[in-house]
PDB file of N, CA, C and O in Angstrom, chain B, residues numbered from 101:
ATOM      1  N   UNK B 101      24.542   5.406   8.670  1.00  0.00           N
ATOM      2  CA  UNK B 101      23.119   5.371   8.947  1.00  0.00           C
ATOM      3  C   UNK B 101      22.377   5.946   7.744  1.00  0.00           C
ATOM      4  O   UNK B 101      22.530   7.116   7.394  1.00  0.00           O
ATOM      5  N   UNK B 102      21.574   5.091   7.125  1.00  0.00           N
ATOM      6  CA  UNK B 102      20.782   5.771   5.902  1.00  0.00           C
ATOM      7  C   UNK B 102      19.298   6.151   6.333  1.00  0.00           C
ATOM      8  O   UNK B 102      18.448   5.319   6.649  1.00  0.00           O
ATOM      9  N   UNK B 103      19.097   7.628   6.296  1.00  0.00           N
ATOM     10  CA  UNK B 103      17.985   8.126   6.346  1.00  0.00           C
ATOM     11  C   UNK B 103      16.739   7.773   5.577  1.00  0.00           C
ATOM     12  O   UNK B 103      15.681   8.393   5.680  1.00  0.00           O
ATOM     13  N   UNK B 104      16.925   6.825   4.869  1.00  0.00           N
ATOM     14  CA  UNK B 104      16.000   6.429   3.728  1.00  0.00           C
ATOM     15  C   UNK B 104      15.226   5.337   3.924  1.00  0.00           C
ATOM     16  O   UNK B 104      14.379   4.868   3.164  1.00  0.00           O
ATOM     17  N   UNK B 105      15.749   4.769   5.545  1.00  0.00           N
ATOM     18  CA  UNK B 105      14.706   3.654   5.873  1.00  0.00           C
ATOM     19  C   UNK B 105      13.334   4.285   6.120  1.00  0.00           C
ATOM     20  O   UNK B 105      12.935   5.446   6.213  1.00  0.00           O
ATOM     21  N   UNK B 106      12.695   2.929   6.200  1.00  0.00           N
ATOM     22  CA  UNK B 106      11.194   3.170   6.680  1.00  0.00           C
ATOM     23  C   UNK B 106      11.322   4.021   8.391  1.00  0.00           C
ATOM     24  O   UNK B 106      12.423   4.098   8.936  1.00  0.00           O
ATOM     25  N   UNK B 107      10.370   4.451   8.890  1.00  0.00           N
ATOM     26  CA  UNK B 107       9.797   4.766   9.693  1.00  0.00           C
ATOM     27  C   UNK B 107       9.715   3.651  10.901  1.00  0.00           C
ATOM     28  O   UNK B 107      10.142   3.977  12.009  1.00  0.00           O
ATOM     29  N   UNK B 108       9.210   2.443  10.709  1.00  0.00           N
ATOM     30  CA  UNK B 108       9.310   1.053  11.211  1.00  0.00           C
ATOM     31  C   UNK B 108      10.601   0.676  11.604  1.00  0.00           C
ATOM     32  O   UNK B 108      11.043   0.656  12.753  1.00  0.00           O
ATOM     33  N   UNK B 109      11.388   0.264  10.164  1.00  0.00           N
ATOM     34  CA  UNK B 109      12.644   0.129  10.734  1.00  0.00           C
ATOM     35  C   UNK B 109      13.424   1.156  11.564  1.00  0.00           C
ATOM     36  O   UNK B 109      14.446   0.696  12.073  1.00  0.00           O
ATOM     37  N   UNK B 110      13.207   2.242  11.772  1.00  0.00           N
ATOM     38  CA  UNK B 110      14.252   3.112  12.494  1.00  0.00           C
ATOM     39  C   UNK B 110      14.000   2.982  13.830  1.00  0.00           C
ATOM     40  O   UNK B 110      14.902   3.073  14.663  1.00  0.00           O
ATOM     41  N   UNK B 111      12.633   2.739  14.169  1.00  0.00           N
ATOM     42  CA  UNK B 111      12.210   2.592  15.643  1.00  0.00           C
ATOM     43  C   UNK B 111      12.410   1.602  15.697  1.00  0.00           C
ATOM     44  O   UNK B 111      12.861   1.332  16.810  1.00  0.00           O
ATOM     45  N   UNK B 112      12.303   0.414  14.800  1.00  0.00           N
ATOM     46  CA  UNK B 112      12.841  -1.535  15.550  1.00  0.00           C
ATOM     47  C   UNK B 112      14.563  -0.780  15.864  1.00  0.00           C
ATOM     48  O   UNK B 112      14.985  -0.735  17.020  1.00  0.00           O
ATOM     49  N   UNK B 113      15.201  -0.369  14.968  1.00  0.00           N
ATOM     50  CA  UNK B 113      16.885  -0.712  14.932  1.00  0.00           C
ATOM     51  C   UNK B 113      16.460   0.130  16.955  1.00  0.00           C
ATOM     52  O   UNK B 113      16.786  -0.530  17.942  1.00  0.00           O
ATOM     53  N   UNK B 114      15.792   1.470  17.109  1.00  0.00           N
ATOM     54  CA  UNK B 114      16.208   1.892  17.721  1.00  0.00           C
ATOM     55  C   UNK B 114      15.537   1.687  19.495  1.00  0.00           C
ATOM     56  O   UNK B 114      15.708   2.296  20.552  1.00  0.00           O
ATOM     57  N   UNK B 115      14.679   0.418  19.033  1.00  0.00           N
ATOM     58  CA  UNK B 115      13.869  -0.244  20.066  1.00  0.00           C
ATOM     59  C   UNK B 115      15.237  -1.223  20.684  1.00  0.00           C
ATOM     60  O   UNK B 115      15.614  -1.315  21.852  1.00  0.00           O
ATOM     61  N   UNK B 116      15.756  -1.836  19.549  1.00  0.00           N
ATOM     62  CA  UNK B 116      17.210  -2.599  20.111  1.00  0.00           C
ATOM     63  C   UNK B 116      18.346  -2.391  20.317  1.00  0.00           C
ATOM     64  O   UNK B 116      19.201  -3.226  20.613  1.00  0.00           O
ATOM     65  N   UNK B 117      18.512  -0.933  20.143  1.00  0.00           N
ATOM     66  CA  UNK B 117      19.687  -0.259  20.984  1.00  0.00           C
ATOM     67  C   UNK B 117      19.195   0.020  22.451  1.00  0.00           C
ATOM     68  O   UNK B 117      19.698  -0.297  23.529  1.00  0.00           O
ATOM     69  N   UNK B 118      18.466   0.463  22.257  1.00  0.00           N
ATOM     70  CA  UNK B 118      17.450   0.547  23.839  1.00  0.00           C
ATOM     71  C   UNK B 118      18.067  -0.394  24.552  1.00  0.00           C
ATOM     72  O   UNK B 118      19.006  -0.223  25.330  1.00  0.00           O
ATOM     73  N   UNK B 119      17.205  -1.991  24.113  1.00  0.00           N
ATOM     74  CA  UNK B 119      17.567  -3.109  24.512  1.00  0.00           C
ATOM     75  C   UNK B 119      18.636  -3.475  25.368  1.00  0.00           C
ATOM     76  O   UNK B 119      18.743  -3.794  26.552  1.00  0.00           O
ATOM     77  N   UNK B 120      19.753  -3.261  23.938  1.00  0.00           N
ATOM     78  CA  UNK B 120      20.989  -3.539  24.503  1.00  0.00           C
ATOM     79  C   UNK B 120      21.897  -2.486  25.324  1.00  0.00           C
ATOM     80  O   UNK B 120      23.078  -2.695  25.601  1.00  0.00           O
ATOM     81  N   UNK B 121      21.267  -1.470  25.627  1.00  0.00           N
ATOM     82  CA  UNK B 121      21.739  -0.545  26.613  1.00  0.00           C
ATOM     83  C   UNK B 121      21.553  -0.668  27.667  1.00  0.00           C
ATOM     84  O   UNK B 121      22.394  -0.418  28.531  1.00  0.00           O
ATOM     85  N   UNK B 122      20.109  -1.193  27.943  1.00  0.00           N
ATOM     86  CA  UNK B 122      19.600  -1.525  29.469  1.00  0.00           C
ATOM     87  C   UNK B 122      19.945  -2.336  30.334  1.00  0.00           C
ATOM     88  O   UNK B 122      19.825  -2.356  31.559  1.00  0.00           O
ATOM     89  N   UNK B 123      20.820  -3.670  28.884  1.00  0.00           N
ATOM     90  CA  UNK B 123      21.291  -4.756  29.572  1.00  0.00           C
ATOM     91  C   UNK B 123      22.687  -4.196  30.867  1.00  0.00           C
ATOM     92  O   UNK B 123      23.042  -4.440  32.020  1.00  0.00           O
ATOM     93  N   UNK B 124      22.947  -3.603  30.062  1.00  0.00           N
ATOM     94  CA  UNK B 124      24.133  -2.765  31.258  1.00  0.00           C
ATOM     95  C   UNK B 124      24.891  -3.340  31.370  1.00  0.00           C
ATOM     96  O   UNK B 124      25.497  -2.932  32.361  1.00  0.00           O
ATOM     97  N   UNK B 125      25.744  -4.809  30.639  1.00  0.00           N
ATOM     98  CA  UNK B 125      26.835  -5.225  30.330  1.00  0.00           C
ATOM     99  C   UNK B 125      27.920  -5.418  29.540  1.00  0.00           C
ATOM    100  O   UNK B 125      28.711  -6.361  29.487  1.00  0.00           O
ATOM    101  N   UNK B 126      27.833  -4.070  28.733  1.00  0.00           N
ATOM    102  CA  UNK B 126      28.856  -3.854  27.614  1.00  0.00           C
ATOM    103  C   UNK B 126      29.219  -2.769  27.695  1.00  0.00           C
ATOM    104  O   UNK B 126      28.585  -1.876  28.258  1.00  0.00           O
ATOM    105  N   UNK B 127      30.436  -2.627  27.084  1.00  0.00           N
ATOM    106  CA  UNK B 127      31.738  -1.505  27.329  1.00  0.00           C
ATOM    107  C   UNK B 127      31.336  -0.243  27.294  1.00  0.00           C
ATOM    108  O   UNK B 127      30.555   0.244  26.476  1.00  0.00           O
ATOM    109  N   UNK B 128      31.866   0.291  28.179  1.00  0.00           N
ATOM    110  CA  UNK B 128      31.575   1.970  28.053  1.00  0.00           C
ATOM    111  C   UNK B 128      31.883   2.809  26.517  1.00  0.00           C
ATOM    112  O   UNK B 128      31.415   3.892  26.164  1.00  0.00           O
ATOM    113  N   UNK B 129      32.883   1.852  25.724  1.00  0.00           N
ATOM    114  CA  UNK B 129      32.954   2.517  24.046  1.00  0.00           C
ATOM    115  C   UNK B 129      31.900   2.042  23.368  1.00  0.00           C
ATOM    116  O   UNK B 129      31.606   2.481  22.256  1.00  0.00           O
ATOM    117  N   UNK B 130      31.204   1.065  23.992  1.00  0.00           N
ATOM    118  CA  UNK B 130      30.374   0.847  23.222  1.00  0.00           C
ATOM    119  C   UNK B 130      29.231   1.153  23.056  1.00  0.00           C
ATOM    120  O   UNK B 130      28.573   1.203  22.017  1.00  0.00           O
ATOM    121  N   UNK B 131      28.834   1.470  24.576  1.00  0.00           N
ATOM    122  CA  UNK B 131      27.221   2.013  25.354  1.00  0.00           C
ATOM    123  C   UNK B 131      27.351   3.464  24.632  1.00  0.00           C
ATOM    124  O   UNK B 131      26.343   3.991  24.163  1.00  0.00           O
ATOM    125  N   UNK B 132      28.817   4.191  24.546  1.00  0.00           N
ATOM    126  CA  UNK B 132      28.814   5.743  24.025  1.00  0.00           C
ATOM    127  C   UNK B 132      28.037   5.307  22.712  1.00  0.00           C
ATOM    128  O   UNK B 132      26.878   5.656  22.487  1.00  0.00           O
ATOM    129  N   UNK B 133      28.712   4.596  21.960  1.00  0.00           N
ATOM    130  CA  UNK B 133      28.928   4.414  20.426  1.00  0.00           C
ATOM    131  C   UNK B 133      26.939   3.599  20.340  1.00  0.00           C
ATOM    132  O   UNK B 133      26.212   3.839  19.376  1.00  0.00           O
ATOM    133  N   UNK B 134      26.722   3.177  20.907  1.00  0.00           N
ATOM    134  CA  UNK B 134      25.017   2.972  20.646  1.00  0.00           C
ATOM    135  C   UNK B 134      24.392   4.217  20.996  1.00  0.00           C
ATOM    136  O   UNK B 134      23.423   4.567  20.323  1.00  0.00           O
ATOM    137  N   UNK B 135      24.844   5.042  22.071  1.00  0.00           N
ATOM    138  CA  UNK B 135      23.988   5.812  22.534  1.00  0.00           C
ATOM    139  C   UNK B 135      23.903   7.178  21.559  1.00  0.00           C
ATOM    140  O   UNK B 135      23.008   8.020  21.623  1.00  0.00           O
ATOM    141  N   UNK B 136      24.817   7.194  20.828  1.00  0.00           N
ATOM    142  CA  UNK B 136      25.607   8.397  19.593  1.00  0.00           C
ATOM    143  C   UNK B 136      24.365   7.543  18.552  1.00  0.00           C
ATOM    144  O   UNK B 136      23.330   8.115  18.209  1.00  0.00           O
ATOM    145  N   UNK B 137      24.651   6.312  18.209  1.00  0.00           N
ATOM    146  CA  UNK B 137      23.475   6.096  16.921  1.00  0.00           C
ATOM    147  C   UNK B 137      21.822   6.404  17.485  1.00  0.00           C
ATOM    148  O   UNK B 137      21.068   7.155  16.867  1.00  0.00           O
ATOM    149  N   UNK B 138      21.499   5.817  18.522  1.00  0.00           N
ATOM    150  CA  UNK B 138      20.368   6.470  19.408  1.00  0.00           C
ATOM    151  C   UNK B 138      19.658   7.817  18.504  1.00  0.00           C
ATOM    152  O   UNK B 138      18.806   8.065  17.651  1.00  0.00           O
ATOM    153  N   UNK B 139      20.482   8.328  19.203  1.00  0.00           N
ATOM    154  CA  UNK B 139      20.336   9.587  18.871  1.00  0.00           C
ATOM    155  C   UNK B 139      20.156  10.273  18.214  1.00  0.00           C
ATOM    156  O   UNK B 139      19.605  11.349  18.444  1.00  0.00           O
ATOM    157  N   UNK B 140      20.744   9.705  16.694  1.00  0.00           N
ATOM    158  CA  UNK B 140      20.973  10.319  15.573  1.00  0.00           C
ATOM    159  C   UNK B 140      19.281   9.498  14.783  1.00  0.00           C
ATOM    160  O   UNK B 140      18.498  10.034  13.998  1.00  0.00           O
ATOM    161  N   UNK B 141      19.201   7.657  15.574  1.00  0.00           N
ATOM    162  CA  UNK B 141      17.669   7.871  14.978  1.00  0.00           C
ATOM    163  C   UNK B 141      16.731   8.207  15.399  1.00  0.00           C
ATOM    164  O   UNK B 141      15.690   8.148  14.744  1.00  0.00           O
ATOM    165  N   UNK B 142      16.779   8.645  16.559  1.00  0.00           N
ATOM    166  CA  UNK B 142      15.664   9.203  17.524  1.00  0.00           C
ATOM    167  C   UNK B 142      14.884  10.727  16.406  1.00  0.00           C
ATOM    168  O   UNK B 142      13.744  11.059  16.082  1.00  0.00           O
ATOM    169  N   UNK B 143      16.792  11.452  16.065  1.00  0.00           N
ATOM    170  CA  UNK B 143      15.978  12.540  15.655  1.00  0.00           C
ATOM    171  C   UNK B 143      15.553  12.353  14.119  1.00  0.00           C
ATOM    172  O   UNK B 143      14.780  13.192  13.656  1.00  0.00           O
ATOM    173  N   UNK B 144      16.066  11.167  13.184  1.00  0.00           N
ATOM    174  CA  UNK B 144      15.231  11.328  12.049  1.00  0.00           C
ATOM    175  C   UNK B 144      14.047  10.427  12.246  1.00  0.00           C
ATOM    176  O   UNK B 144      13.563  10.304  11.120  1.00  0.00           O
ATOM    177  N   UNK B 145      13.532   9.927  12.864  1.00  0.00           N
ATOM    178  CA  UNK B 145      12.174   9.155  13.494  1.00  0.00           C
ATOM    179  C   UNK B 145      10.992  10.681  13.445  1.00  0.00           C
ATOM    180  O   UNK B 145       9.885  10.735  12.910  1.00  0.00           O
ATOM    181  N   UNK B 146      11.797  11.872  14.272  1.00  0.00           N
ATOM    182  CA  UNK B 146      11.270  12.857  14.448  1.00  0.00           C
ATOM    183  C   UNK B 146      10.610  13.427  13.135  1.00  0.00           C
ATOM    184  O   UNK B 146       9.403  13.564  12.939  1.00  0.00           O
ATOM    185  N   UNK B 147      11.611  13.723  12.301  1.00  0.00           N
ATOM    186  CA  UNK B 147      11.684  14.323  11.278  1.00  0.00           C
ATOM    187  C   UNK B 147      10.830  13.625  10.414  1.00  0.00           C
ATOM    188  O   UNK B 147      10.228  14.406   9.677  1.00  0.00           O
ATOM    189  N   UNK B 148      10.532  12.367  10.215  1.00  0.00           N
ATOM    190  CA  UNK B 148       9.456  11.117   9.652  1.00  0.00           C
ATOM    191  C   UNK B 148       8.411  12.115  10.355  1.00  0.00           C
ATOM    192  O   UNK B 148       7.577  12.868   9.853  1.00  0.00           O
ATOM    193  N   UNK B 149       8.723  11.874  11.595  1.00  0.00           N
ATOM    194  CA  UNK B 149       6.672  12.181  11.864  1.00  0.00           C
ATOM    195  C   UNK B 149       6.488  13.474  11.146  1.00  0.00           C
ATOM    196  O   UNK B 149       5.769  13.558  10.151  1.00  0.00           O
ATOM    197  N   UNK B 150       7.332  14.781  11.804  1.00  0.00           N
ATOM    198  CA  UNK B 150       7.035  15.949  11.156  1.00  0.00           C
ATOM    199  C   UNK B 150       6.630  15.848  10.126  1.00  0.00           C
ATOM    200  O   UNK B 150       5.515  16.337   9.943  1.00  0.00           O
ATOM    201  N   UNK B 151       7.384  15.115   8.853  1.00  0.00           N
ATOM    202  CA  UNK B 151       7.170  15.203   7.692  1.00  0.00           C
ATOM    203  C   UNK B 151       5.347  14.602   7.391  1.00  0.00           C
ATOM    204  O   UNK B 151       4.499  15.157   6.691  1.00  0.00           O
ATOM    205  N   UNK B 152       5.224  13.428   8.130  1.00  0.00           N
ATOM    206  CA  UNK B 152       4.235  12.948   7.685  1.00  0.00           C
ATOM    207  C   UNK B 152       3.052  13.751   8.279  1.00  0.00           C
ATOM    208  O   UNK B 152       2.008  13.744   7.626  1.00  0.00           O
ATOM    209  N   UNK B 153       3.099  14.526   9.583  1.00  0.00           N
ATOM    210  CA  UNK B 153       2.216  15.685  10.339  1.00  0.00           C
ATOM    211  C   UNK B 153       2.209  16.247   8.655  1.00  0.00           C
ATOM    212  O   UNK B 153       1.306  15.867   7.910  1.00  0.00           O
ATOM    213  N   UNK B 154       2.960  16.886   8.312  1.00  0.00           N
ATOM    214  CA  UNK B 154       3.284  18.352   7.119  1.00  0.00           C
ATOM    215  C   UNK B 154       1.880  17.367   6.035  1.00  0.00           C
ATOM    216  O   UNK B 154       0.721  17.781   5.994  1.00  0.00           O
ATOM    217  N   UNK B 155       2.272  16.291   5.398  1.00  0.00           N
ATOM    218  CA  UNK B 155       1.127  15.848   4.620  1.00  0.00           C
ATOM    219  C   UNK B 155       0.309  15.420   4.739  1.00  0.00           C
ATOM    220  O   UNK B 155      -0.518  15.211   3.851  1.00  0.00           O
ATOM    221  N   UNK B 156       0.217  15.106   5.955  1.00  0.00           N
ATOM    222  CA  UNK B 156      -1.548  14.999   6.249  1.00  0.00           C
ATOM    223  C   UNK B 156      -2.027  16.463   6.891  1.00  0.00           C
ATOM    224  O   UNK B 156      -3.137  16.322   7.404  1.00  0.00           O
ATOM    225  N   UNK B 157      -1.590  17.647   7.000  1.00  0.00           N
ATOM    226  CA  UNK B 157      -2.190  18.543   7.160  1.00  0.00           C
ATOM    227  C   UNK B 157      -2.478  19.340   5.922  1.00  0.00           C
ATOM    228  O   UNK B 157      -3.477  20.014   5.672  1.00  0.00           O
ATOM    229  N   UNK B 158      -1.335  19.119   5.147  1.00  0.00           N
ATOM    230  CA  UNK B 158      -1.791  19.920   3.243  1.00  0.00           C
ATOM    231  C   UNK B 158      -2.423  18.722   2.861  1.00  0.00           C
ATOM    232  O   UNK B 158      -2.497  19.016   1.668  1.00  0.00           O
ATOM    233  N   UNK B 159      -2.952  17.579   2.921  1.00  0.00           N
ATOM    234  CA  UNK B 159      -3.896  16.896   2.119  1.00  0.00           C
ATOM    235  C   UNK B 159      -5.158  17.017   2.349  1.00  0.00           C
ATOM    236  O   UNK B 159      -5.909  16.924   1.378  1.00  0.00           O
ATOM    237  N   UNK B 160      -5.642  17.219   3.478  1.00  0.00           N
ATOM    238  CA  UNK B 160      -6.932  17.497   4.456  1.00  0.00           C
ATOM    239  C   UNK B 160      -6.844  18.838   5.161  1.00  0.00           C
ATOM    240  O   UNK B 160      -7.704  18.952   6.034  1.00  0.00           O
ATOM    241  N   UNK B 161      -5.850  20.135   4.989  1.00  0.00           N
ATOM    242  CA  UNK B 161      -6.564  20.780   5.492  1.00  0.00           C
ATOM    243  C   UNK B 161      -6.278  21.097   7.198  1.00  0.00           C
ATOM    244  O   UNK B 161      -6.081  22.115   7.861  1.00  0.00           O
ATOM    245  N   UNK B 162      -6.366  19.759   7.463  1.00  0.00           N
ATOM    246  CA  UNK B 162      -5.677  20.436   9.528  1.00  0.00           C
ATOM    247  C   UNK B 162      -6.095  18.685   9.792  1.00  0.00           C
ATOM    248  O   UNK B 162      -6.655  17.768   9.191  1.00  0.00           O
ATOM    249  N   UNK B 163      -5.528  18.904  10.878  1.00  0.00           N
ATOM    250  CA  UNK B 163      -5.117  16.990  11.502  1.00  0.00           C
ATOM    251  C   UNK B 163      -6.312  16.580  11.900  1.00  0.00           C
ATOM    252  O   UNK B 163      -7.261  17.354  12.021  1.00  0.00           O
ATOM    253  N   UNK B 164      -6.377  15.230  12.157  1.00  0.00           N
ATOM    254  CA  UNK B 164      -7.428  14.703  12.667  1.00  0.00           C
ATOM    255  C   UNK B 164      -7.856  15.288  13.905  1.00  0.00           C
ATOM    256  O   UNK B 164      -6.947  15.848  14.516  1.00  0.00           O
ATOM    257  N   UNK B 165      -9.299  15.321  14.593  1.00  0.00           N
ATOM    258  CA  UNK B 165      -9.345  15.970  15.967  1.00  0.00           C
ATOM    259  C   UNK B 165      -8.820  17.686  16.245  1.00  0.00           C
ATOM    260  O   UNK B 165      -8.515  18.149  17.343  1.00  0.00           O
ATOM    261  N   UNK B 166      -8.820  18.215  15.303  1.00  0.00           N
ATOM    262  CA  UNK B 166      -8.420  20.079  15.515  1.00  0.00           C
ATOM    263  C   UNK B 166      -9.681  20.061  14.562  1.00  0.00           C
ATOM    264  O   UNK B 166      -9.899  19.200  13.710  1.00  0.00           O
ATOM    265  N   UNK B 167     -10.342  20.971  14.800  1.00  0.00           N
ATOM    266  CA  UNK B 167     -11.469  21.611  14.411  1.00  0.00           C
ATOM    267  C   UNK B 167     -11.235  23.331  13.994  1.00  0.00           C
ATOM    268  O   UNK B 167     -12.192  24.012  13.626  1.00  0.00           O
TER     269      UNK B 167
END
C-alpha cells in the first residue's frame, strides 16, 4: 500500500473494498485480508485530512467558521 496516493484515490480504492465486503460472498481469508487493507486506508485518509487541517490552519491562522 503506498501512502503517496492522492487523497481521492484512497477513499475510491477504499469506497470499493466497502463494496466488495457488503456483497457478503467471498471467503472469510479474504473479507479478513480486505478488511486488514480497510483499515490501514481508513487511517492514512485520516492522516491526509489532519495534515491538510495542520495547513490550512498555519496558512490562515484558524479554520474556516472558528472565530
Amino acid at each position: 500500500m503506498d501512502d503517496n496516493n492522492t487523497f481521492e484515490y484512497n477513499m475510491d480504492r477504499l469506497s470499493k473494498l466497502v463494496a466488495e465486503l457488503e456483497k457478503g460472498d467471498i471467503p472469510l481469508e479474504r473479507a479478513v485480508e480486505l478488511y486488514g487493507e480497510g483499515v490501514k486506508l481508513s487511517a492514512i485518509c485520516r492522516r491526509q485530512l489532519d495534515d491538510a487541517k495542520i495547513k490550512i490552519t498555519e496558512d490562515h491562522g484558524e479554520l474556516p467558521g472558528e472565530e
